[in-house]
C-alpha positions, 0 to 999 in steps of 0.5 A, a space after each residue: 440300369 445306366 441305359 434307363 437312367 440316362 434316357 430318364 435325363 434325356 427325356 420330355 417333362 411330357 414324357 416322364 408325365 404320361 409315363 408317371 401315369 402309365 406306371 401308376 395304373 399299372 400299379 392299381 391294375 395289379 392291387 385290383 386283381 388280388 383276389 382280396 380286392 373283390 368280394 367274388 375274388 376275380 375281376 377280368 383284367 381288362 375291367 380291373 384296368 378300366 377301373 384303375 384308370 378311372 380312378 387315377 385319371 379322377 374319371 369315374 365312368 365304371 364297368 362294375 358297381 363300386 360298391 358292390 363288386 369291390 371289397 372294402 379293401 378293393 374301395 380302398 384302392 380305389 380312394 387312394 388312385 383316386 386321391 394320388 390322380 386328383 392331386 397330382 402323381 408329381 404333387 405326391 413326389 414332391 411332397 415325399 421328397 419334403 416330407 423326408 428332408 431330400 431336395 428336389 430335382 430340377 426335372 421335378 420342378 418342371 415336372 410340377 410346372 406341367 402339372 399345376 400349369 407352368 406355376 413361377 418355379 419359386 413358388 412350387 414348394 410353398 404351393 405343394 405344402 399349401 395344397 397338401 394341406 388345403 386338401 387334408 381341411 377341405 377334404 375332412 371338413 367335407 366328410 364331417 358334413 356329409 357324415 353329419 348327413 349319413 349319421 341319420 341313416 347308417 351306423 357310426 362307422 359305416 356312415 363315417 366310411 361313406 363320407 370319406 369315401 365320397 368327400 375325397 371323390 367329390 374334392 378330386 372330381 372323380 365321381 365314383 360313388 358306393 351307390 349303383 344309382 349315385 345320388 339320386 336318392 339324395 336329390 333333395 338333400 340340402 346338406 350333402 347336395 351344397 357340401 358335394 357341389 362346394 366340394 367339386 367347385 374348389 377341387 375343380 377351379 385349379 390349385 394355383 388359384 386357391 394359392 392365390 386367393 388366400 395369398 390374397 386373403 392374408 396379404 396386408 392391406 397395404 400391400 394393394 395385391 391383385 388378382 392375375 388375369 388367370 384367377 379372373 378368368 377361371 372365376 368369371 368362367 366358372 360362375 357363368 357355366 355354372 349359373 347359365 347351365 343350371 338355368 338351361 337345365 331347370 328350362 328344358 327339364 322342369 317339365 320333364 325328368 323334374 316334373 314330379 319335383 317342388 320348384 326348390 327341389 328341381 333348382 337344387 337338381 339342376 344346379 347340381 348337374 351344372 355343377 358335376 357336369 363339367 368335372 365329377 359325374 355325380 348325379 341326382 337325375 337319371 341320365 337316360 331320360 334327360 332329353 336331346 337339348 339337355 344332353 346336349 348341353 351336358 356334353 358341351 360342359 363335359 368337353 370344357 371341363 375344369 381349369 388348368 391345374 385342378 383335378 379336372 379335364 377337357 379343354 379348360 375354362 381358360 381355353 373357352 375364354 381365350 377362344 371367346 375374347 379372340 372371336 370378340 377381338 376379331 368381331 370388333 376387327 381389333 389384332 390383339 386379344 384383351 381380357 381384363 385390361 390385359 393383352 394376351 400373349 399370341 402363343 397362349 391364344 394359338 396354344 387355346 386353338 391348337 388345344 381345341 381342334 386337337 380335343 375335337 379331332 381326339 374325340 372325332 377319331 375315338 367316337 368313329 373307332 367305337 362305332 366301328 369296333 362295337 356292334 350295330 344297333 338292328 334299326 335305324 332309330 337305335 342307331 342313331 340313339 347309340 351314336 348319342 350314347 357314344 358320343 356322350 361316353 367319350 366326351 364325358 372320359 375325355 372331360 374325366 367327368 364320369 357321366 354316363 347313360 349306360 353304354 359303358 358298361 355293354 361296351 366290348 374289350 376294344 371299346 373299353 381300351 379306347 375309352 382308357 385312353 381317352 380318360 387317360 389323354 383328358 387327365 394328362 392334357 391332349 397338348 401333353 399328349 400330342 408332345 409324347 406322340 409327335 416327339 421332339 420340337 422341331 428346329 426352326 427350319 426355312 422361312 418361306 414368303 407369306 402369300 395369303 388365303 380366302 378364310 370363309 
């Protein structure tokens, strides 16, 4: 026991992070098993893991019909992995530990600063009591509008279940739905198609910023408070994904998979796929027959993601803007990255570097060990159709999005583990994770003299 303990001391926050995730879908793999959690009462082991993961990770991507294969009881497993992964395992903790009168441990606060991305110390327990109860508002305003929408075409009940169910899952960004064709029946619903979208926005711009709106909100107008360069750029980067992909999505697709849809009904469709693209995976167009642009672009949102300390994965809105403004710097040959009329800080703009190549060689490697474990397709053309599949499917568990065009689910054993952890390393971050991997920093060793290189 003291051996345990004394290695939990010892051990990196990014440790006990992935290891506080790990421990979690093991739980979920174990409920899920019960034969009470399916309604056959048996589900294979590797498919309960695979859907325990994608809950806790707030992925989506699923190997069995969610409403159909599971038990109201296995649904409600399900909601509660997700609504623990959407908020934050640590957030949970913190808040038990509040919510009992305990005082929280120093390696907690750090815990939670890797969560909510390294938030001021001071702040973490106004900021985990703000979130709780940002949630609980958010959340049951969500499910009284989507209620207000079922009401019309299921029982009292059963209408009060599916909008819980699909408020919490929107808010989280998981994009698990009890429909087998998510809302595709749905595409031209103004009220659930604006409360989902309104939904997965606020879930995914990233609690520190929500925090820091409302402090906004509520602080004296004397008091001049501005908003940090985080905020601005999480909220500038946002609108510009959103607005511009809808904008290519309507373009390429307003003649072809929304051909037979009156204009507005094709601009709601293409505005909620920009939307649920970068982090939840609901959709109201069949994935397969989008064509090759559109994909294209749905997985370059899906690789962004979300902002840092949402419920979100991929690279970050911040880490595209970080990118951005350094291309921008070095095109207007200037040594130091502005945005907002601030300088930022060089470890923050080698971490933005460091974060993107390794997200591109972590999907790199899983792309070519799926293609590898997985068998060929019998012609040349389906090769290739299958390589797009693949693609799509590893991006999308590495953004935790949860879009799929159906290769998930013919996938064998070894694919499904590798897409496991791929959705486990986009929840957790792939900086997180290469910490865990590569160990601890290293100690500053020799400094050797500069000598330069051709770049280009």
């Amino acid at each position: 026991m003291n051996y345990f303990s004394n290695s939990f001391r010892k051990a990196h926050p990014a440790t006990l992070l992935l290891v506080s995730y790990l421990v979690a879908i093991g739980l979920g793999t174990c409920l899920l098993l019960l034969p009470c959690a399916t309604r056959s009462g048996d589900i294979p082991f590797v498919d309960a893991l695979f859907s325990a993961t994608s809950a806790i990770c707030v992925t989506g991507l699923v190997v069995v019909d969610t409403g159909t294969y599971f038990s109201p009881f296995g649904q409600g497993i399900i909601l509660a992995l997700i609504q623990m992964g959407g908020l934050g395992i640590m957030t949970f903790s913190v808040f038990f530990f509040l919510s009992i009168g305990k005082r929280v441990a120093f390696r907690q606060r750090v815990l939670m600063q890797e969560t909510l991305a390294h938030t001021p110390r001071e702040d973490i327990y106004r900021l985990v009591k703000a979130i709780f109860c940002f949630t609980a508002i958010v959340e049951l305003a969500g499910a009284a509008l989507l209620f207000i929408h079922w009401s019309r075409e299921y029982p009292f009940l059963k209408a009060l279940y599916v909008a819980i169910f699909h408020s919490i899952s929107a808010f989280c960004n998981a994009g698990f739905s009890l429909f087998g064709n998510s809302f595709m029946d749905y595409r031209g619903a103004l009220l659930l198609n604006f409360t989902v979208c309104g939904l997965i926005i606020l879930g995914g711009i990233g609690f520190p910023v929500i925090y820091e709106i409302f402090r906004k909100i509520g602080a004296r107008r004397e008091d001049h408070m501005r908003f940090s360069v985080q905020t601005k750029t999480v909220l500038v980067t946002t609108f510009i994904l959103i607005i511009s992909g809808m904008a290519i999505f309507w373009m390429v697709e307003h003649d072809s998979s929304l051909r037979d849809c009156s204009l507005g009904e094709s601009l709601l469709a293409a505005l909620f796929q920009s939307v649920t693209a970068r982090t939840a995976g609901f959709n109201t167009v069949d994935m397969a027959v989008l064509s090759n642009a559109t994909l294209g672009l749905l997985i370059f949102l899906m690789f962004v993601g979300a902002s840092p300390g949402s419920c979100g994965g991929g690279v970050k809105t911040t880490t595209l803007a970080v990118l951005g403004a350094l291309t921008w710097s070095r095109f207007r040959r200037r040594v130091r990255v502005n945005m907002f009329k601030k300088s930022i800080p060089g470890e923050t703009v080698s971490r933005s570097i460091s974060l993107f190549l390794l997200a591109i060689g972590l999907t790199a490697a899983i792309l070519a060990l799926l293609l590898l474990t997985q068998q060929g397709a019998p012609t040349v053309e389906e090769s290739r159709a299958q390589f797009l599949e693949y693609l799509f499917e590893v991006v999308s568990a590495f953004g935790t999005v949860g879009l799929s065009m159906g290769a998930t689910a013919t996938i064998n054993s070894c694919g499904k583990i590798l897409i496991i952890v791929m959705m486990l390393v986009g929840r957790v971050g792939v900086l997180t994770f290469s910490y865990v991997i590569a160990g601890a920093e290293a100690k500053n060793g020799i400094e050797y003299a500069e000598e330069n290189i051709m770049i280009g």
